[in-house]
N, C-alpha and C positions, 0 to 999 in steps of 0.2 A: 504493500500500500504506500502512494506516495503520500504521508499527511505533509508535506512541505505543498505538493502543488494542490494539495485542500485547502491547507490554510488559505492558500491565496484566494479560491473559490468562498471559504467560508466571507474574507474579507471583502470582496466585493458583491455577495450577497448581503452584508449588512452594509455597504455603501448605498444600496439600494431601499433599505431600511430608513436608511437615514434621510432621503429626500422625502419619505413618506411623513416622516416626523418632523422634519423640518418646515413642511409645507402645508399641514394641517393643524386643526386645534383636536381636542379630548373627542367635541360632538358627542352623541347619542350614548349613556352609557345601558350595557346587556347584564341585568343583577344575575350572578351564578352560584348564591349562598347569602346568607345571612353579611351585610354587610362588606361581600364579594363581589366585584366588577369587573368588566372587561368595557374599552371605548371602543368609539369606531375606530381610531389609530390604529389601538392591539390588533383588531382582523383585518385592518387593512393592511399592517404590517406583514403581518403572518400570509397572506394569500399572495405578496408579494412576493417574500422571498420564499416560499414554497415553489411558487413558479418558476423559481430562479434556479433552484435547486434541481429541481425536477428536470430540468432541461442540461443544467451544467455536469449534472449527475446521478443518472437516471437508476442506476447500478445500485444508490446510495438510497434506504427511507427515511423519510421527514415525520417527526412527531413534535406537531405543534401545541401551546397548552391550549389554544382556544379551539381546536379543530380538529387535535389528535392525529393520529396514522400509524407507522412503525413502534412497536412495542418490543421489537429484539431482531438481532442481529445489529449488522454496520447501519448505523443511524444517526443523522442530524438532530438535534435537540434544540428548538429555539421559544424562548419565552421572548413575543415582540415586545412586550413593554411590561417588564422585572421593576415594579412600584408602581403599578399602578395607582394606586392612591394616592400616593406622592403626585402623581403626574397630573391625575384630574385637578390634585388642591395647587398646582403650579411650583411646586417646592420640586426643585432641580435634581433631585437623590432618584433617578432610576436610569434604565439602562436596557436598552435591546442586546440581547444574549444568545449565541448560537455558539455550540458544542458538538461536538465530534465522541462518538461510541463507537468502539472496534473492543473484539474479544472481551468486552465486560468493565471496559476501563473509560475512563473521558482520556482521548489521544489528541483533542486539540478544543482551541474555543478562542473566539471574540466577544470581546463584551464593550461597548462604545457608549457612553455617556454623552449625550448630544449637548445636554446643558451645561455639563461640565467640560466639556471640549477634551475629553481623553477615553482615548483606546486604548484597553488590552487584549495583546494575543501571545499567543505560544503554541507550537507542537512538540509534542513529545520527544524528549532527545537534543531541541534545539532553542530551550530560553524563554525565557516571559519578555516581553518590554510593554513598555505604557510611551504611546506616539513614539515607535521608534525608537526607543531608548531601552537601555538592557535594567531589568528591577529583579532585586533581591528581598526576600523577608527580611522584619528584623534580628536583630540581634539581641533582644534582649534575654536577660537572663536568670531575671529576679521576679518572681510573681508579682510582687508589690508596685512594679514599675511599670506592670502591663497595662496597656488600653485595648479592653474588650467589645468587642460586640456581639451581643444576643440578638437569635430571630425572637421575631413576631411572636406576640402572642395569639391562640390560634381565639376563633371567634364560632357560635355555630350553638347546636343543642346539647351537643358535647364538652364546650370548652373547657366548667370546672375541671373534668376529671383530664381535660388533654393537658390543662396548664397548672398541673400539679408540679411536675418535673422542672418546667419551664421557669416558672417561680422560686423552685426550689437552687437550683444552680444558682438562679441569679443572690438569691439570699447565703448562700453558698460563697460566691465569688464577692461582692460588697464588701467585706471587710481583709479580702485577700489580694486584690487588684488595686490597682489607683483608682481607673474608672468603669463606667459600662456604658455603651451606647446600644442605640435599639434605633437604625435606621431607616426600615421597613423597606430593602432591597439585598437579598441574595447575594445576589451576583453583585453589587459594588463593595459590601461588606467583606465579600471574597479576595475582591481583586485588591481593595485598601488593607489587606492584609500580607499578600503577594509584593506589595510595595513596600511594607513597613509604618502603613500609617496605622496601621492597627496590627496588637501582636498574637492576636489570637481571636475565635469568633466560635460561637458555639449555636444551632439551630437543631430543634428534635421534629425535624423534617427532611424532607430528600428526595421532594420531585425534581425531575432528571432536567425539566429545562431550564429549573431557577438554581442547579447546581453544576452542573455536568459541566458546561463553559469554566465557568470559576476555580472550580476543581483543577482542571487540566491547567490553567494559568497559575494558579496555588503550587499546586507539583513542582513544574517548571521554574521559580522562585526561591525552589529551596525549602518550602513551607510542609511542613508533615501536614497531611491530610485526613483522617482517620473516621469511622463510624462513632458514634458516642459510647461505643462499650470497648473502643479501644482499637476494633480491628480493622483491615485493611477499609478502606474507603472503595465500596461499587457502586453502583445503580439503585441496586438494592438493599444500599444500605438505611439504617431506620432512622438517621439522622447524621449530622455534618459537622466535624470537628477539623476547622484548620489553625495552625498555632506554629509558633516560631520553633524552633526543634532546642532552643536554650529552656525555655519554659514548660516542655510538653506529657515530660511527666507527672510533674504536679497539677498543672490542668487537668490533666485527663482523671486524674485521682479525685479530683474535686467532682466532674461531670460523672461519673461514677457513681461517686456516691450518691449525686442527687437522684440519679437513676435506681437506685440501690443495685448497684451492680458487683 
């Protein structure tokens, strides 16, 4: 598999992304849960670069979050617009995300923040950069000195019992860390991790389009990746632990426990 001449594919599939979002507003939003939305951008995002794909790489499934498709094998992953909520209330924090699946792994991903004016990519074997420049996780080495980020809390008829865990870590981590953010995007929380602005990020979730990208650029960075019980990071994993490799034991001992793991 060439993922060097993917990535390029992947990149100019979300070049194409990007005049979608650059060129429209939010428009009509579709409720898909309690407090869950999708605008007209997301599916016009999505049926864009679907088209794009499909023709660039026909060989290749596309599973979108608004529209779904490939569930396994070699597959594209793309969430068009990773905050949505962020996006509708005009607050700059999200990011169209397309990720790359071979053999059970994320082997490549773009994630391009339009508001913020920065791209990341990487493939597998050959580097993260953010616009073209080479990014490394951080360095840090001391829990106390880390700046975290938690996903979402989840919202729905289930929540108490989904945000036992979630609550729990973070009460967990509060007196063990500097600080905690809760940015309500994935994939930037990912990538701000891959760079060093953030030294670790914990979510007890792990849909494949709002990670798989982020994932693959975390790797590539240097940034240990891992499920929340500790083990390798897939697809199907039950949630998303990326952390700087100086801090990643005691992290994960932490999330653990909140887990009762």
């Amino acid at each position: 598999m060439d993922i060097a001449g993917l990535l390029k594919v992947a990149e100019a599939a979300v070049d194409r992304a990007r005049v979608v979002t650059d060129s429209r507003r939010p428009g009509a939003l579709t409720f898909k849960g309690d407090r869950d939305m999708a605008s007209e951008v997301d599916f016009a995002v999505e049926r864009e670069v679907r088209a794009f794909l499909e023709r660039e790489t026909p060989e290749i499934g596309v599973l979108g979050e608004e529209e779904g498709g490939a569930t396994d094998g070699v597959r594209w992953v793309l969430d068009p617009i990773d905050g949505t909520v962020n996006f509708v209330h005009g607050a700059p924090l999200w990011g169209i995300s397309l990720g790359l699946i071979a053999e059970g792994r994320a082997v490549a991903g773009v994630i391009d923040q339009p508001a913020l004016g920065t791209r990341y990519a990487a493939a597998e074997g050959q580097g993260a950069t953010c616009n073209g420049t080479a990014i490394r996780g951080s360095d840090c080495t001391d829990l106390i000195d880390a700046l975290v980020a938690a996903g979402d809390y989840t919202v729905g008829p289930d929540a108490d019992a989904l945000n036992v865990e979630r609550l729990e870590v973070v009460r967990l981590l509060i007196p063990r860390v500097q600080r905690i953010r809760q940015i309500g995007t994935a994939a930037t929380a990912l990538t701000w991790v891959a760079a060093g602005h953030f030294d670790a990020m914990v979510m007890f979730s792990n849909k494949p389009w709002d990670t798989m990208a982020g994932v693959a650029i975390a790797r590539e960075a240097g940034v240990r990746v891992l499920d929340v019980d500790g083990s390798e990071h897939t697809p199907e994993s039950r949630g998303t632990v990326a952390v700087a490799a100086g801090i990643a034991d005691p992290f994960l001992e932490l999330v653990r426990e909140a887990t009762g793991g």
